[in-house]
N, C-alpha and C positions, 0 to 999 in steps of 0.2 A: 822783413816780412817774407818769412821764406812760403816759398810755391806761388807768390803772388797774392792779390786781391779776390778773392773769390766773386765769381761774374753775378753770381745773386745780388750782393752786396751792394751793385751801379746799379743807381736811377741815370736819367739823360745827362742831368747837371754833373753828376761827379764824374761821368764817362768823358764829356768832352774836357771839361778841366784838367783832368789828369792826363789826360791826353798833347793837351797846349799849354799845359804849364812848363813840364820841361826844358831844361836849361833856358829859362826867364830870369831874371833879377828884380830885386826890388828896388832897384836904384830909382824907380821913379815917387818909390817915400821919403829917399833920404836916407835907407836903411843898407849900410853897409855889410850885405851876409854873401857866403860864397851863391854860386847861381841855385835853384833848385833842380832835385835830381828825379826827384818822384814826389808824385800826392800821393799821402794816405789817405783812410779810413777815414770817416770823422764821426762816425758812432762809437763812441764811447763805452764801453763797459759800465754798470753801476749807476748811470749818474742820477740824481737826486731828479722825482717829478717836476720840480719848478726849475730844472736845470736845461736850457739846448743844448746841442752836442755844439763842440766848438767849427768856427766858420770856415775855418782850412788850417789842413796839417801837411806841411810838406819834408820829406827826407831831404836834405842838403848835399852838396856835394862833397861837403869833409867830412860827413857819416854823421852830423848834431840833424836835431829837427828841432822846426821853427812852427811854435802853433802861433799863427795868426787871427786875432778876431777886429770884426768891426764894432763898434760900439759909438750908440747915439746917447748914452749919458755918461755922463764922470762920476755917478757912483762907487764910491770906497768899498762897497760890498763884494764888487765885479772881482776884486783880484779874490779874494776866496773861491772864489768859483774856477779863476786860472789855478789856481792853486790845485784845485781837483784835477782839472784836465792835464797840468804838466805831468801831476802822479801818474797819472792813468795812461797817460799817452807814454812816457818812458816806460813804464813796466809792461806794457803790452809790442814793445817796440824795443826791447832789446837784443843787444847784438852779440853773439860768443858767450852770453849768461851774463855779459855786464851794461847795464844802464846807459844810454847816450844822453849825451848833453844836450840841454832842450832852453830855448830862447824864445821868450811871449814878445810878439809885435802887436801892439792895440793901435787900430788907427780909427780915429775920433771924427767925427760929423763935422761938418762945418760950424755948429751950432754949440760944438764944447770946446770953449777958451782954454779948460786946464783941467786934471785929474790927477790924483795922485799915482805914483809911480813904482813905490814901495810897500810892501807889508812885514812888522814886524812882529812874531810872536814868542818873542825868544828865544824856544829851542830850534826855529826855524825864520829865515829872511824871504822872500820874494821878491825877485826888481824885474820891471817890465822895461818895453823900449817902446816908445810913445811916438806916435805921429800925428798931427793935430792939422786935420785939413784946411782950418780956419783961414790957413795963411796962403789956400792954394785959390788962385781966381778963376772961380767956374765957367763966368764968362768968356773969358781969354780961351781956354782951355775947349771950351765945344765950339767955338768961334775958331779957331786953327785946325779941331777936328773937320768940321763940315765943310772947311777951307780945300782939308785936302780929300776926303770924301766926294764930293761933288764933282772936284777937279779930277778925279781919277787920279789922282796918285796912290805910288801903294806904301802901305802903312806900316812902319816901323813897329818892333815889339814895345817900344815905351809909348807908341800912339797905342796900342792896343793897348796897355797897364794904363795910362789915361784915360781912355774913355772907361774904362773899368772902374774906376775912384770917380770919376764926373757926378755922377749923382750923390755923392756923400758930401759932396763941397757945398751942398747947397745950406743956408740956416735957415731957409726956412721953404715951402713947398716941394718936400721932395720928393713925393709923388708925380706932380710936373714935370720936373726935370728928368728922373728916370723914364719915364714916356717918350719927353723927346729923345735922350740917348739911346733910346733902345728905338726909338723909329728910324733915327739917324745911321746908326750899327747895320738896319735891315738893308741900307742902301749903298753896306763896302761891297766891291764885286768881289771878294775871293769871300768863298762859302766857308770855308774851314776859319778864319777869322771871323766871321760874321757870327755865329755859330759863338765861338770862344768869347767873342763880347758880351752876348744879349746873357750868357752862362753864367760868365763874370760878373756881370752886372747885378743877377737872379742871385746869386751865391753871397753875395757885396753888399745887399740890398736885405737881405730877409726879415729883420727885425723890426723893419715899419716897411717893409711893400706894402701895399693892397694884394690880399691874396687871391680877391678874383683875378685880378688883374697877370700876378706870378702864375698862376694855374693857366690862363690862356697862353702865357708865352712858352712853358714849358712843352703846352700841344704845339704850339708854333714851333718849338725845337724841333720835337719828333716829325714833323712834317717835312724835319731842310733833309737832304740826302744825308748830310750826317746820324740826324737822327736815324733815318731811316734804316743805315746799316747798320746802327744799333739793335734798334727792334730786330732786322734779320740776324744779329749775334746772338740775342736772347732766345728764341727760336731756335737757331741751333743747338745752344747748350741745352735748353730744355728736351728736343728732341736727342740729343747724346745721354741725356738722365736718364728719360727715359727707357733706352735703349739697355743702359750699361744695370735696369731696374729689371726689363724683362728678360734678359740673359742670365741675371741671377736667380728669378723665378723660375726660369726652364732649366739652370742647371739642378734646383732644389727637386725639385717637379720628378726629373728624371732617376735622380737618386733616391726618391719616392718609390719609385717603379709605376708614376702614373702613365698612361694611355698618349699617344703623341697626339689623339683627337681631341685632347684633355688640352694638352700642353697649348695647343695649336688656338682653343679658343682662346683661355685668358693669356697669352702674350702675343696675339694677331700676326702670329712669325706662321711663314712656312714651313711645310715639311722637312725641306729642303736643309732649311735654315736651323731648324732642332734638330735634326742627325749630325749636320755640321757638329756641334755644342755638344754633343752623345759624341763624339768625336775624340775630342777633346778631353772629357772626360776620362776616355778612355787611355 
C-alpha cells in the first residue's frame, strides 16, 4: 500500500484496530499464521449491492494477507463471495506488479456446528481455514475475563483476542452477551485496550449487532481520549486540505493578474501570506 492508508478512508473502528492489531497473532483461534503487520482497507473496490465489504484484512509478516470474516451461518453461497474479496483484495494489494498470496480465515458463531470449506468450479478451487467457536466455552471464557478485570490485573494480548471472539461463542442471545462484554471491556483500566476491545468486539459483531445499540458505542468510542485524538487528526488533515486548496487558489489567482484584495477575500490568507506565494512564484 504504498504512501499509506489515506486518512479519509478511517472511521473510529478501523483507526483504532489498525492501530492494535499490530504484531498480534491468532493463536487464540487455533490459526497458525505469521504475527500481523498491518490492517488494511476493507472497502472493497466493485462489490456486488447485496455484498459487505469483508470484516478484516490484514498485511502479514511474510508479505501474504489474510482476509478474515465472521460469519453466523454455514451457508455454501458465503465462499463465492470470498471468492470476490480474495480477487479484489490481491489485485488491489499487490506487491513489485506481482499478486500476494492470500489466506480466508472464517470464524463461525457458536451456533454453526459445520460449513463447508471448499469450492470447486473447475477452472478454479477455493479452500478456506475454518474456526468454529462452538467448541470454545463462553462461560469460562468471560468468567476468567472479569476474574482478571475486576482484580486489576493486566491483561495479556490473547486476553484481549478473547474477549474479542467472547460474543460470537454465544448459540444463542447474542445481543446479551455482547452488552455484557462490552460493559465488562469498559472497566479494564488501560484506555488504549479498552478502546481496542469495545472496537474489536463492534468490528466482530456486525452482522447481527443491534445497530442502535453499535451506533451508541461508536459515540462512546469518540468520547474515550483515544477517540478523541482521532477527531483532533481529522481536523488537522482537513485543515492541511484545506490549506494545500487555498494556496493553489492564490497561486492560480495571481498568475491571473487578480487584485491581492481579490486574492485575500476568497482564501481568507493575509496579505502577508500572498506575497509570501508571489514569492515563490517568482
Amino acid at each position: 500500500m504504498a504512501g499509506g492508508i489515506a486518512h479519509q478512508n478511517k472511521d473510529i473502528i478501523f483507526k483504532i484496530l489498525s492501530e492494535n492489531y499490530k504484531n498480534k497473532t491468532l493463536a487464540v483461534y487455533g490459526l497458525d499464521l505469521p504475527r500481523i503487520k498491518e490492517a488494511l482497507p476493507t472497502n472493497l473496490p466493485a462489490l456486488q449491492v447485496d455484498e459487505r465489504r469483508s470484516d478484516n484484512i490484514f498485511l502479514l509478516e511474510d508479505d501474504s494477507i489474510l482476509i478474515q470474516e465472521y460469519e453466523s451461518s454455514g451457508d455454501a453461497k458465503n465462499l463465492v463471495k470470498y471468492g470476490h474479496y480474495a480477487f479484489r483484495v490481491a489485485e488491489a494489494n499487490q506487491s513489485g506488479g506481482k499478486l500476494r498470496k492470500v489466506t480466508i480465515a472464517v470464524i463461525y458463531t457458536g451456533d454453526i456446528l459445520s460449513a463447508a470449506d471448499r469450492l470447486d468450479i473447475g477452472c478454479m478451487q477455493l479452500n478456506v481455514r475454518q474456526v468454529f467457536l462452538s467448541g470454545y466455552d463462553g462461560g469460562s471464557i468471560y468468567a476468567e475475563l472479569e476474574r482478571k478485570v475486576r482484580g486489576g490485573e493486566a491483561l495479556t494480548d490473547e486476553d484481549v483476542m478473547r474477549f474479542i471472539i467472547l460474543p460470537l461463542t454465544a448459540r444463542k442471545d447474542k445481543q446479551e452477551l455482547i452488552e455484557s462484554a462490552v460493559s465488562l471491556a469498559k472497566e479494564v483500566g488501560d484506555e488504549v485496550k479498552q478502546s481496542f476491545i469495545v472496537a474489536g468486539i463492534l468490528a466482530a459483531t456486525d452482522k447481527f449487532i443491534d445497530q442502535n445499540y453499535s451506533n451508541k458505542m461508536k459515540e462512546w468510542l469518540k468520547m474515550t481520549q483515544v477517540g478523541r485524538l482521532f477527531e483532533e487528526e481529522k481536523l488537522e488533515y482537513a485543515e492541511e486540505k484545506l490549506n494545500e486548496r487555498n494556496r493553489e487558489m492564490a497561486k492560480e489567482m495571481l498568475l491571473d493578474g487578480e487584485p491581492l484584495s481579490k486574492i485575500m477575500k476568497y482564501t481568507k490568507w493575509t496579505k502577508e501570506e500572498i506575497q509570501e506565494i508571489e514569492k515563490s512564484l517568482q
